[in-house]
C-alpha positions as CSV (number, residue, x, y, z in Angstrom):
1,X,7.1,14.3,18.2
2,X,8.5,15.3,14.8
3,X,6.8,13.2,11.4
4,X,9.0,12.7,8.6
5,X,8.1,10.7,5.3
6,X,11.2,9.2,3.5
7,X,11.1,10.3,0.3
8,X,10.1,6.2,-1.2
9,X,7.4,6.6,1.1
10,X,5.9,10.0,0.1
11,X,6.3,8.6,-3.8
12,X,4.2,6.0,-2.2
13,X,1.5,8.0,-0.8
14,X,1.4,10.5,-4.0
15,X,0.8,7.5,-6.5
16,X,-1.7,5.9,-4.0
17,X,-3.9,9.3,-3.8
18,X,-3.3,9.6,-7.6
19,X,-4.8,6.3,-8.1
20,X,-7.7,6.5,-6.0
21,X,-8.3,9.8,-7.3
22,X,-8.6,8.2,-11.2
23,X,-10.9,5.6,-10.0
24,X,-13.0,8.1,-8.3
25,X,-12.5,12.1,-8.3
26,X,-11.8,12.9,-4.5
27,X,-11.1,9.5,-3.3
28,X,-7.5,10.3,-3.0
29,X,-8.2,12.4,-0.6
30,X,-10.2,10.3,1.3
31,X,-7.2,8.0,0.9
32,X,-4.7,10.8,2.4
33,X,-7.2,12.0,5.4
34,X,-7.0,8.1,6.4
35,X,-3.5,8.3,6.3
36,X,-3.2,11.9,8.4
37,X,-5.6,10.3,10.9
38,X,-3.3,7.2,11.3
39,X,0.0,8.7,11.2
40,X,-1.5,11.4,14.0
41,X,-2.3,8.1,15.9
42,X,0.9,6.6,15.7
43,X,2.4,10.1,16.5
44,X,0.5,10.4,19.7
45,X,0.8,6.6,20.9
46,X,4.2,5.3,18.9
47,X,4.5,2.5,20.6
48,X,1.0,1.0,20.0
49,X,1.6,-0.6,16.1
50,X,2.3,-3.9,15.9
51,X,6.4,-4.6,16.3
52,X,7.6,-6.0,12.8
53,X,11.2,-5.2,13.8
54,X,13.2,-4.1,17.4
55,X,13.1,-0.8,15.4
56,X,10.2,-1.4,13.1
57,X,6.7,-0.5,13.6
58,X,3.2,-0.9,11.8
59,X,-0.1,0.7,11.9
60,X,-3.2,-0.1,9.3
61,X,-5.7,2.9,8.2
62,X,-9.5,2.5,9.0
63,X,-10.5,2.5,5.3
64,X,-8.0,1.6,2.7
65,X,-5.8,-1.4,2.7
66,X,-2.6,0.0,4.1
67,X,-0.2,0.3,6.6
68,X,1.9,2.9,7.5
69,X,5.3,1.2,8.8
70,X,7.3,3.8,10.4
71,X,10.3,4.1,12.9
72,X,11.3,5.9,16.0
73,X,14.4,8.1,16.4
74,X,14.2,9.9,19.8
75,X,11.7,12.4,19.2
76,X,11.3,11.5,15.6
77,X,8.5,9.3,13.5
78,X,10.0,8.3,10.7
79,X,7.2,6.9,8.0
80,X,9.6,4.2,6.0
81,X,6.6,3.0,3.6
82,X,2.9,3.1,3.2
83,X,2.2,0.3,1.8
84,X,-0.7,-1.9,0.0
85,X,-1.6,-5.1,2.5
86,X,-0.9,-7.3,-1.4
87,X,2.5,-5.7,-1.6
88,X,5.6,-8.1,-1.2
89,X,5.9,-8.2,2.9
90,X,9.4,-6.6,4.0
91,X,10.1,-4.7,0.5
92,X,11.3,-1.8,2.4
93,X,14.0,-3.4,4.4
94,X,16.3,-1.9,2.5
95,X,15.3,1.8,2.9
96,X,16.4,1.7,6.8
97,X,19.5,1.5,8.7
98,X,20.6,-1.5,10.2
């Protein structure tokens, strides 16, 4: 199965790792192996995150407070938003297809 990251939820993931790295050097990079090890999961098993949608899909990583909420189109994994647990629930609605 292919991964893609829509382009919200790369920014995502790029201001995340940036973060983490200004709290801590090399902690954005802990924060983006979490995030490969999850997003292999889901690639593998797509069916096991929760169901937030019919479509819509979630998964948490191990260590940081995030989930990865993706879709699946055929033999696509389509990463919508990784995002904070604080952030406001369903933000990214509007980035999908309906």
């Amino acid at each position: 199965m292919r991964t893609r990251f829509l382009e919200p939820a790369q920014a995502e993931v790029d201001e995340a790792a940036r973060y983490f790295d200004e709290q801590r050097p090399g902690l954005g990079d802990r924060f983006e192996h979490d995030l490969q090890d999850a997003v292999a999961f889901v690639t593998e098993r797509p069916l096991s995150g929760k169901r937030l949608t019919e479509n819509i899909r979630q998964v948490g990583l191990r260590t940081f407070r995030y989930n990865v909420i993706y879709a699946i189109d055929g033999e696509e994994l389509i990463i919508v938003a990784v995002a904070h647990h604080r952030r406001r629930p369903g933000y990214w609605l509007g980035r999908i297809a309906r």
